[in-house]
Every structure is written in structure tokens, then in C-alpha cells.
VMD Tcl script that draws the C-alpha trace (Angstrom):
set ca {
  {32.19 -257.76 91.73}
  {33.57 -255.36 94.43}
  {33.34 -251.51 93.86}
  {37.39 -251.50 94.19}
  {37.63 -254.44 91.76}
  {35.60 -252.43 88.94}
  {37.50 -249.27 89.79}
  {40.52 -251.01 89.64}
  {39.60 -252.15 86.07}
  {38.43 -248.70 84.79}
  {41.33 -247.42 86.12}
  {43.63 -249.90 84.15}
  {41.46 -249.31 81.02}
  {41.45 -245.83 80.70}
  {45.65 -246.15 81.04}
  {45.25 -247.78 77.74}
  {43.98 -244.87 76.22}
  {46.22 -242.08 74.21}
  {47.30 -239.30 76.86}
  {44.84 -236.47 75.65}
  {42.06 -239.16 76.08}
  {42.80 -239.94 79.52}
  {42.99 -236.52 80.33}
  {39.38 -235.68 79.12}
  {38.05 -238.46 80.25}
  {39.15 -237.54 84.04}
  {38.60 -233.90 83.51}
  {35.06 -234.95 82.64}
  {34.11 -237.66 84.89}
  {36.44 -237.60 88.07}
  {37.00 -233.46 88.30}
  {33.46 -233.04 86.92}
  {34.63 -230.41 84.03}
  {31.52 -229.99 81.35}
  {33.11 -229.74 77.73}
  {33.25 -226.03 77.55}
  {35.16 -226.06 80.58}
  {37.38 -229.02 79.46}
  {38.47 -227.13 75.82}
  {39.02 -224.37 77.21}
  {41.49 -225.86 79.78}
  {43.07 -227.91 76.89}
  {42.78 -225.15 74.24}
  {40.93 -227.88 72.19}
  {37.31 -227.46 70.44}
  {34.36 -228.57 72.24}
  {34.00 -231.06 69.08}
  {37.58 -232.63 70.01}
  {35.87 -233.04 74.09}
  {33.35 -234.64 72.86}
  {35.57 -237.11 70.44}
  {37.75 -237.80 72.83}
  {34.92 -239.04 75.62}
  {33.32 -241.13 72.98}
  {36.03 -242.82 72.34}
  {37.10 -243.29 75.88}
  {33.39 -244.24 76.87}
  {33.51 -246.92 73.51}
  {36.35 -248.43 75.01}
  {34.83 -248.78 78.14}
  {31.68 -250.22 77.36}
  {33.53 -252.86 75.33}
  {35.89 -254.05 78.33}
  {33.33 -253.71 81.24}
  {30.36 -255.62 79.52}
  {31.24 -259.04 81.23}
  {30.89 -257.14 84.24}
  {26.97 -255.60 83.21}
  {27.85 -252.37 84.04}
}
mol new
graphics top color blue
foreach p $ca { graphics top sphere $p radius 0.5 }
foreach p [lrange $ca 0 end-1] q [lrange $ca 1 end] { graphics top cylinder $p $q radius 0.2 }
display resetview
């Protein structure tokens, strides 16, 4: 599988997930925001980061593993 293929398809996965999930997830991972920095930007607790990229990591995991990522 091409890079661009499996970007694609994270890309289209994480637009499945709720809005405040998306937005963590992205703060986290493409802007590179630790969790502090992340409820602080959202007013959220640190707890709700960390919820919120489980979640959006769960998903993930369970749509990429054909690809053995």
C-alpha cells in the first residue's frame, strides 16, 4: 500500500469520528500538541485528551489492521 493510499484512509477514518475527537486527535498527532497543551486549548481536562485519543486510536487500529500497520 502507498503512503497516500493509507493517509487517504486515516484521513477518511478519523472524519468518522465525533467533532471533539477529530479535533484532539489532530491537535495531538498532526500539530504535535501534548495533552496539557491540548486541554488547555479546548478548556477540557487532561482526562477528557486522553479519552478522546483512545478512542480515536481504537478506531484506528480496528480499520487499518488489514493494512498491518
Amino acid at each position: 500500500m502507498a503512503l497516500q493510499e493509507l493517509t487517504a484512509e486515516v484521513n477518511r477514518l478519523t472524519d468518522n469520528l465525533s467533532c471533539q475527537c477529530k479535533k484532539v486527535y489532530e491537535l495531538s498527532r498532526v500539530e504535535g500538541l501534548n495533552n496539557r497543551e491540548i486541554a488547555s486549548a479546548l478548556l477540557i481536562s487532561e482526562k477528557t485528551v486522553e479519552a478522546h485519543l483512545t478512542k480515536a486510536l481504537k478506531h484506528l487500529r480496528a480499520n487499518l489492521s488489514e493494512y498491518q500497520v
